[in-house]
C-alpha positions in Angstrom: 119.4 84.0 -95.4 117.4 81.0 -94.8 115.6 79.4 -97.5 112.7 77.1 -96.9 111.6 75.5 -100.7 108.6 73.3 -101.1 104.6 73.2 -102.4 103.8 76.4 -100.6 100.3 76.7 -99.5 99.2 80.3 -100.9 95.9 80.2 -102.0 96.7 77.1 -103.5 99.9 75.2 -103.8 103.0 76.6 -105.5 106.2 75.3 -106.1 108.2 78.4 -104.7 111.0 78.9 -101.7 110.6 81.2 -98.6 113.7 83.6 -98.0 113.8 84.2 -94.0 115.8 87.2 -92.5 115.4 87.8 -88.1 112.0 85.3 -88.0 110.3 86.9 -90.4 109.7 86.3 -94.7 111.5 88.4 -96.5 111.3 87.1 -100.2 109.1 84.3 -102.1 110.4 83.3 -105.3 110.6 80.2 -107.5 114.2 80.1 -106.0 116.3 81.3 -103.9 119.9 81.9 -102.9 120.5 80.8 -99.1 121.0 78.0 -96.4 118.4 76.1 -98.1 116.5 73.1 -96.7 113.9 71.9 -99.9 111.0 69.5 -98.6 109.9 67.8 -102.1 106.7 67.3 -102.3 105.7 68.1 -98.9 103.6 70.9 -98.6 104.1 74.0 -96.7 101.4 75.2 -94.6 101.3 78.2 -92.5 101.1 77.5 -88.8 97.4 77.5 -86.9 96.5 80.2 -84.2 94.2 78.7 -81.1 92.3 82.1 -79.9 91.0 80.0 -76.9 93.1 78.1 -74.6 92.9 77.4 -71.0 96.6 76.3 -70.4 95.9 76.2 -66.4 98.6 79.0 -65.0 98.8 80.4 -62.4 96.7 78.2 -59.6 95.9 74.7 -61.9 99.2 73.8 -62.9 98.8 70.7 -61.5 96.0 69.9 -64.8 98.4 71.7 -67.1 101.1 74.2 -66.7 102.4 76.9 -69.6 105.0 74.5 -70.4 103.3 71.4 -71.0 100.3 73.3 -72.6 102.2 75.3 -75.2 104.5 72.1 -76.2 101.3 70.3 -77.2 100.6 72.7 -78.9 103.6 73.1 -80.9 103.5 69.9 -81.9 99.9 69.7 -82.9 101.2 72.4 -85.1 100.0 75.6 -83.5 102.4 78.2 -83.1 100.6 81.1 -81.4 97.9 80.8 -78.0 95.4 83.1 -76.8 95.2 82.1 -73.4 92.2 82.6 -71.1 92.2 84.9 -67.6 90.1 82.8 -65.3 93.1 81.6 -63.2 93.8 81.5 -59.6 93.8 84.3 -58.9 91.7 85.2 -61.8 93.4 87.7 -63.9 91.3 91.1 -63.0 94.0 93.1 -62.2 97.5 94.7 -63.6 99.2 93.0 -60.7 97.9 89.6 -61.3 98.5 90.3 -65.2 102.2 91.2 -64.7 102.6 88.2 -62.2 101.1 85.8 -64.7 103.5 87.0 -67.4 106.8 86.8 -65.3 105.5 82.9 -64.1 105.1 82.2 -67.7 107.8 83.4 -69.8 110.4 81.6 -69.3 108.2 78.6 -69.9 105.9 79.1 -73.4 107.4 76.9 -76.6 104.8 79.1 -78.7 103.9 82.7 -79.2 101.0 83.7 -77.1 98.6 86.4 -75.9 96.9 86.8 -72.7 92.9 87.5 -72.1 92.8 90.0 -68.9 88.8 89.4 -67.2 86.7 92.4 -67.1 84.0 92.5 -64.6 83.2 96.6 -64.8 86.3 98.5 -65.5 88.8 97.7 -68.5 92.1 97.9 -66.4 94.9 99.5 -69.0 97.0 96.3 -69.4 99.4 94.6 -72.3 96.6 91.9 -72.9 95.2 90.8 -76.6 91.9 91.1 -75.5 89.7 90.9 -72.4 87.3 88.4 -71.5 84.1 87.9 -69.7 81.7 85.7 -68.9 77.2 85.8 -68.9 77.2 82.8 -66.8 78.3 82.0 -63.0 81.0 79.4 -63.9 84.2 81.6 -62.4 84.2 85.3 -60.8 84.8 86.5 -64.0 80.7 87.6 -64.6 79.2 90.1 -66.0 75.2 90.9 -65.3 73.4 91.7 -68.1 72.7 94.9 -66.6 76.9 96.0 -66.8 77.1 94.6 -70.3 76.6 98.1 -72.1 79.0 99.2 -69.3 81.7 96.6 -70.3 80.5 97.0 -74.1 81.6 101.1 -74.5 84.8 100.2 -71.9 86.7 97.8 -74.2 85.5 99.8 -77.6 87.4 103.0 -75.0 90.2 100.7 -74.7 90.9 99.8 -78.2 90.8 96.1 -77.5 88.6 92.9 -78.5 86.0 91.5 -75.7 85.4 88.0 -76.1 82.4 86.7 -74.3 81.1 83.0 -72.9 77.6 83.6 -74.3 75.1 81.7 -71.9 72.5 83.5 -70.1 73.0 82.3 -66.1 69.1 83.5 -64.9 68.2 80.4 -68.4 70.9 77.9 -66.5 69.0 75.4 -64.2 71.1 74.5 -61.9 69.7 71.1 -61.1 71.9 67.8 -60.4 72.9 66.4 -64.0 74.1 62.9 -63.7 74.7 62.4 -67.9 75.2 64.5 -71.2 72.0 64.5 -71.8 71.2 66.0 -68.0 74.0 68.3 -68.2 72.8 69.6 -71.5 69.0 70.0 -70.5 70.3 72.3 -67.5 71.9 74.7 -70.2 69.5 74.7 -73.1 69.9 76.2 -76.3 68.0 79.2 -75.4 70.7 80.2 -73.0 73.3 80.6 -75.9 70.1 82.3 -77.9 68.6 84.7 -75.2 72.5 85.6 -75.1 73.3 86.2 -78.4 70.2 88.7 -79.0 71.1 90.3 -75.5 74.7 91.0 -76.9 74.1 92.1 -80.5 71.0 94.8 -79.7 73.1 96.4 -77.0 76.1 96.2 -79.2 74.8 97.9 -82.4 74.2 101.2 -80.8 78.0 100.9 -79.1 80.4 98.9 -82.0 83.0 97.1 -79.6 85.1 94.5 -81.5 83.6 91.3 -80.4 84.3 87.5 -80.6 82.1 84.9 -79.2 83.7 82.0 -78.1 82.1 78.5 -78.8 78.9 78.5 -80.1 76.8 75.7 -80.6 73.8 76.0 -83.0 73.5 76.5 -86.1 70.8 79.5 -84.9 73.5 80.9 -83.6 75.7 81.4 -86.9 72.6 83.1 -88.6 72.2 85.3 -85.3 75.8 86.6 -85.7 76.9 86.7 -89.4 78.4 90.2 -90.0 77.7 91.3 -86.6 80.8 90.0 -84.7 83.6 87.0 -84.8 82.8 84.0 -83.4 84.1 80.4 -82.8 83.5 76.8 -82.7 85.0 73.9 -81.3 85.9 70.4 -82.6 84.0 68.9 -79.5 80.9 70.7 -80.5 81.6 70.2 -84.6 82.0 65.9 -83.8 80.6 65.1 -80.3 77.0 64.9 -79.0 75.7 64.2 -76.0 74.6 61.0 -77.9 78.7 59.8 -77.9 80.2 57.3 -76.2 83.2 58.1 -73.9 85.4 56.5 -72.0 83.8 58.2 -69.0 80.5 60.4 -69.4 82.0 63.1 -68.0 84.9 63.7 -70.6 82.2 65.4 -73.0 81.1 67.5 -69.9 81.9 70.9 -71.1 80.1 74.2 -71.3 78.3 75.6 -73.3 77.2 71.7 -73.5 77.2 69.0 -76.2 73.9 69.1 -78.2 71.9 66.8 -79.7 73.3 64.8 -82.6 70.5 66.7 -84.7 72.3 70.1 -83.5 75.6 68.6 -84.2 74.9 67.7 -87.7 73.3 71.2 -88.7 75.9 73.2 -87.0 78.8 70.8 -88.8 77.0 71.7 -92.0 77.2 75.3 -91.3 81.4 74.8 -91.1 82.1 72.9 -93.9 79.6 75.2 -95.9 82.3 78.4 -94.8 79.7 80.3 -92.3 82.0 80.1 -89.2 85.0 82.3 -89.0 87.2 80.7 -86.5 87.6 77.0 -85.3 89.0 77.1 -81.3 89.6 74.3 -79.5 88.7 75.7 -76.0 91.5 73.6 -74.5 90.7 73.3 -70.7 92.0 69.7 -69.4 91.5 68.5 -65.9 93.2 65.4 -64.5 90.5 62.3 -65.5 90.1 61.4 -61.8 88.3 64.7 -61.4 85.8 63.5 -64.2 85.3 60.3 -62.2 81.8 61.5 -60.9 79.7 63.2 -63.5 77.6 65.5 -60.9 80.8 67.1 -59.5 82.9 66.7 -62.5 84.3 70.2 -63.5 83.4 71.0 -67.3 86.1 71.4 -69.6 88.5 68.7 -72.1 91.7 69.1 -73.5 91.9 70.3 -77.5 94.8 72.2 -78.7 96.9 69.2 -79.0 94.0 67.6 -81.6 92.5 70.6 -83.4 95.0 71.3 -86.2 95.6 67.4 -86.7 92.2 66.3 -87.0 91.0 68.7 -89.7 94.1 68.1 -91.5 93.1 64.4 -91.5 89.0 65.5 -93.3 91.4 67.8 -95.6 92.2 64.4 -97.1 89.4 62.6 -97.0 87.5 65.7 -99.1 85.3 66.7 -96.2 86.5 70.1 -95.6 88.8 72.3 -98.3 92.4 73.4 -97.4 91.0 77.1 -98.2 88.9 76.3 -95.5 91.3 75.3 -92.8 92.9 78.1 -93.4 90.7 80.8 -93.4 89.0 79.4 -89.6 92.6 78.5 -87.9 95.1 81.1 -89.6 94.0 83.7 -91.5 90.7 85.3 -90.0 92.5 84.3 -86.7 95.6 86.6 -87.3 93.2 89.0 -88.8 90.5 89.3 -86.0 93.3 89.4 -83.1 96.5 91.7 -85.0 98.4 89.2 -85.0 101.5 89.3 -87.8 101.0 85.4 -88.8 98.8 83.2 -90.8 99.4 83.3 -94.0 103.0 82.7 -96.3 103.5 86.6 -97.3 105.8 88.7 -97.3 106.4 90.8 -94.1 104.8 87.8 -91.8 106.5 86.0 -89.0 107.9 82.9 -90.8 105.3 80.2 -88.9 104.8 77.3 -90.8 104.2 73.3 -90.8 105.4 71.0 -93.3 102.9 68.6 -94.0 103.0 64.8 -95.6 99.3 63.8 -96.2 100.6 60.5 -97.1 101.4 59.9 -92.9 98.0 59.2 -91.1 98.2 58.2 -87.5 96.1 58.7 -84.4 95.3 61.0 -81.7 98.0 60.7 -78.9 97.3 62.9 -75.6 99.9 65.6 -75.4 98.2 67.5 -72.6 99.9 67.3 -69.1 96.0 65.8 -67.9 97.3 62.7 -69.7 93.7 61.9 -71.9 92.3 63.4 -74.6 88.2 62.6 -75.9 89.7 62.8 -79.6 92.5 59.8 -78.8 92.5 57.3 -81.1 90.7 58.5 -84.1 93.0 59.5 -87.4 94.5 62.3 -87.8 98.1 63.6 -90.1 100.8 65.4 -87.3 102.8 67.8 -88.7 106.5 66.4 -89.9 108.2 69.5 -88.9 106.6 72.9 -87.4 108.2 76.6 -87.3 108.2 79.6 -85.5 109.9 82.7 -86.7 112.0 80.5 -88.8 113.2 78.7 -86.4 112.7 74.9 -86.0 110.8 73.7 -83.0 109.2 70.2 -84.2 111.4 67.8 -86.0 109.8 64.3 -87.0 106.9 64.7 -84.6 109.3 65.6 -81.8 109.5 68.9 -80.0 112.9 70.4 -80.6 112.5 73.7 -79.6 113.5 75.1 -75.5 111.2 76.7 -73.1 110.7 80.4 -73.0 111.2 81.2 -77.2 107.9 81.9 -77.5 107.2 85.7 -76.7 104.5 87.4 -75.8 101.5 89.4 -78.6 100.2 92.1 -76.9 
């Protein structure tokens, strides 16, 4: 047996060693007979989950590929990836499913689950969850007309629907040429008139439902207790007010708000009200933000999520309860997912984490450039998955194709 002794994050810290049979914890105790490896006073964290990632294959690999993606990831100290269907092809049918999982396989560093899109039928397929979106931005669309449709076919297939809640007749689609353009095309009320939309269909039907990034604090009080939802770093510490590099790094969607919107919607996540923090990774190469009309929306983020909140665990501005509940617990809980938490029974994902060691955002991501780069943040010393160790010192130690696939 493997034993793994250190200040074990459980609800608080405890001074107690982790007993590890076949990638999973078998036996917590103040000690423990075993190969044992005892990190002091480091503490032992479990592992994050990113339910949102847009790691680029098949058909973008050239932005990001499942190699490069996951890596980051791993060493950012997230050992399990929900990755997003709107690929090329988008991933609509069993066929392109099954082709996406034999391109990938051999390649993820991480555990990970795929998102299949759902336009009108839920094809029977070994994804986590399906996916679809109210706006235009891919094929993957759903009118508001099908959504009762979709609605009763993923509650019939047993699975979670996550949805990109913006309302496409609300989107102008006018030339935006700054942040502030960009967000005045896809108002509030988009996210709003979406929201309502989904929640009065959906409590006559009772599908399982996450919504991904939202980006008001309207919106938490709109969905408390009526399904799961998410929010990014980008939308928690970026307005369309920042400075960037290049304007068109903060060009995502749903947009960047107003620093007012920021503030209020920050103060709704450090108060608890947000279930699950997602970074909504989806790099592009920075020549393709070059022009901020044409720019495609989307920045990198798994490789800065886990690190960054670690960083306002020390300073006091959010708890380590906190962090856990948003990026392991309510995440392995929401999706069925057998990590999370340091318990007995649960894949043996951890970090081992030395608040002492502040450093800075580095890009990871294949893209090369990250809109968090530069401000403070504490890396993980040394990450696991199922026991086994991947990230040593910083450094990614683990091979390609060990992560497997949640389904």
């Amino acid at each position: 047996m493997d034993v793994i002794c250190g200040r074990i994050y459980r609800n608080g810290l405890t001074e107690a060693c982790i007993g590890i049979e076949e990638g999973r914890i078998v036996e917590i105790k103040k000690d423990l007979y075993g190969r044992k490896k005892d990190y002091g006073d480091a503490i032992i964290f479990p592992a994050a989950i990113d339910v949102h990632v847009h790691f680029r294959e098949p058909g973008f690999e050239y932005k990001e590929d499942f190699f490069t993606g996951s890596r980051a990831a791993a060493i950012a100290g997230i050992t399990c990836v929900l990755d997003m269907p709107n690929n090329k092809p988008a991933i609509l049918t069993k066929n392109n499913f099954e082709t996406k999982v034999r391109k990938i396989k051999h390649k993820a560093c991480v555990d990970y689950g795929l998102y299949a899109g759902i336009m009108e039928k839920a094809e029977e397929m070994e994804c986590i969850a399906y996916k679809t979106f109210l706006s235009k931005d891919n094929e993957i669309f759903c009118p508001p007309d099908k959504l009762e449709e979709i609605l009763k076919e993923v509650k019939k297939a047993g699975k979670p629907l996550a949805i990109h809640a913006e309302m496409e007749e609300c989107i102008e689609h006018e030339e935006a040429k700054d942040l502030k353009g960009h967000e005045r095309n896809r108002r509030v009320e988009c996210e709003l008139e979406a929201l309502k939309k989904i929640v009065e269909i959906n409590e006559k039907i009772g599908a399982k439902l996450h919504i991904c990034h939202i980006t008001t604090a309207s919106s938490v009080d709109l969905l408390k207790e009526k399904a799961s939802f998410g929010v990014t770093p980008h939308h928690l510490l970026f307005s369309y007010e920042s400075d960037f590099k290049n304007k068109a790094m903060g060009k995502v969607n749903p947009p960047l708000r107003s620093d007012e919107y920021r503030k209020k919607l920050f103060k709704k996540f450090v108060n608890g009200e947000i279930p699950i923090l997602e970074s909504d990774h989806a790099p592009h190469l920075l020549q393709e933000k070059e022009d901020f009309a044409i720019a495609p929306s989307g920045m990198p983020g798994v490789d800065a999520l886990l690190p960054i909140m670690l960083y306002m665990v020390k300073k006091g501005e959010i708890s380590m309860d906190l962090l856990h509940r948003m990026t392991c617990e309510n995440p392995a809980e929401f999706f069925g997912i057998n990590k999370g938490s340091i318990e007995v029974g649960k894949d043996a994902d951890f970090i081992i984490i030395d608040f002492k060691d502040v450093n800075k955002i580095k890009a990871l991501s294949k893209c090369g450039w990250s809109s968090y780069e530069g401000m403070p943040c504490i890396y993980p010393k040394h990450v696991y998955l199922r026991g086994e160790k991947i990230v040593e010192d910083g450094e990614f130690i683990g091979e390609k194709g060990m992560g497997n696939m949640i389904k």
